[in-house]
C-alpha positions as a printed NumPy array, in Angstrom:
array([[  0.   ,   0.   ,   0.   ],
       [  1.545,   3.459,  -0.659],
       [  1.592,   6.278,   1.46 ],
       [  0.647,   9.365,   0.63 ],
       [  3.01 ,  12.401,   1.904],
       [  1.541,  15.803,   3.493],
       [  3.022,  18.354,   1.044],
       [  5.783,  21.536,   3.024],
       [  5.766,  24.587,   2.102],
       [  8.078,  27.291,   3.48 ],
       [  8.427,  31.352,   3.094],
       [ 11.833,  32.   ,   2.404],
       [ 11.168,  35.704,   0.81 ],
       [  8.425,  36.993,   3.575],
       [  5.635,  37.062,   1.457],
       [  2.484,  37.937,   2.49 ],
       [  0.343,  35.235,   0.996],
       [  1.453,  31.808,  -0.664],
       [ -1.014,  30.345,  -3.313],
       [ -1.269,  26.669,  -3.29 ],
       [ -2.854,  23.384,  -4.386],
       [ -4.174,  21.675,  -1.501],
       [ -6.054,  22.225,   1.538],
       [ -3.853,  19.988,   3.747],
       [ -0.174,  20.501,   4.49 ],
       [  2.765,  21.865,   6.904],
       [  4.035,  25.337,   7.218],
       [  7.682,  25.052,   8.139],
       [  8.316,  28.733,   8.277],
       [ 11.234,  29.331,   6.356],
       [ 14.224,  27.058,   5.678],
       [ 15.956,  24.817,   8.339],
       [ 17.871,  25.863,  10.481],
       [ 15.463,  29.032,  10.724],
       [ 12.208,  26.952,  10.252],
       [  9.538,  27.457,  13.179],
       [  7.927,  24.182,  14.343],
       [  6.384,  22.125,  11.366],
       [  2.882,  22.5  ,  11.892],
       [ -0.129,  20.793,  10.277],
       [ -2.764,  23.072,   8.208],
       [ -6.38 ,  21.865,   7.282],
       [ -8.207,  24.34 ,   5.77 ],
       [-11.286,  22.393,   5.305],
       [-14.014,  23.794,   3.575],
       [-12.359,  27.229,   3.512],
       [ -9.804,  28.509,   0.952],
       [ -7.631,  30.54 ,   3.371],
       [ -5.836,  29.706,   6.275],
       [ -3.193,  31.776,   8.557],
       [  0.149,  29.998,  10.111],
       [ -0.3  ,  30.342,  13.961],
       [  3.688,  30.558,  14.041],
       [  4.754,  32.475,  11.035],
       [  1.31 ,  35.073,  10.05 ],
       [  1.967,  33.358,   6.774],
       [ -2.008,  33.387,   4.426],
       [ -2.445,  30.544,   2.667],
       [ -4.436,  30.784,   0.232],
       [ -6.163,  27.113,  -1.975],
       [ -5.799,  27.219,  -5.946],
       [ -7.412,  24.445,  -8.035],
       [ -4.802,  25.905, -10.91 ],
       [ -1.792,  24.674,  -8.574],
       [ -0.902,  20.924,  -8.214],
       [ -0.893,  19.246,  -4.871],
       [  2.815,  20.244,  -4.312],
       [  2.851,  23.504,  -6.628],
       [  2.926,  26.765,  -4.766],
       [  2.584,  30.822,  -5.865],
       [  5.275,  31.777,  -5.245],
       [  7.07 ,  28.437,  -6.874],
       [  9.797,  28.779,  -4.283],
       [  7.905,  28.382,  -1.458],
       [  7.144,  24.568,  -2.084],
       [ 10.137,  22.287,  -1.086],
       [ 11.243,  20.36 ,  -4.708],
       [  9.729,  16.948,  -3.151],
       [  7.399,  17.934,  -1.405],
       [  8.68 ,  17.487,   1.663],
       [ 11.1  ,  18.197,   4.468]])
């Protein structure tokens, strides 16, 4: 049976808002070693959702893949952490 992986997304360059392509995933912060705890997001039937740790708005896109993010540096290359 394959797992499936909760997509990371980080925000190196301070945006304000990060488009993405799922309702469900971690906010890391920025980068390790500077990341803030890796917390889990569910937006659930909303499309917007605010980091507790980092004030980062994340905002749901169907145009975006699961991993994809607006800005495009903001989700890690895998996926994950």
């Amino acid at each position: 049976m394959a797992k499936a992986t909760v997509p990371h997304f980080r925000n190196d360059e301070g945006v304000e808002k990060i488009r993405i392509g799922t309702g469900e995933f971690k906010c890391t912060g920025t980068s390790p070693p500077f990341d803030h705890p890796h917390v889990y997001l569910d937006m659930g039937d909303e499309n917007q959702i605010v980091c507790p740790y980092c004030s980062t708005l994340f905002e749901r896109s169907g145009e975006l893949g699961q991993n994809e993010a607006d800005p495009a540096a903001c989700a890690y290359p895998d996926g994950v952490v």
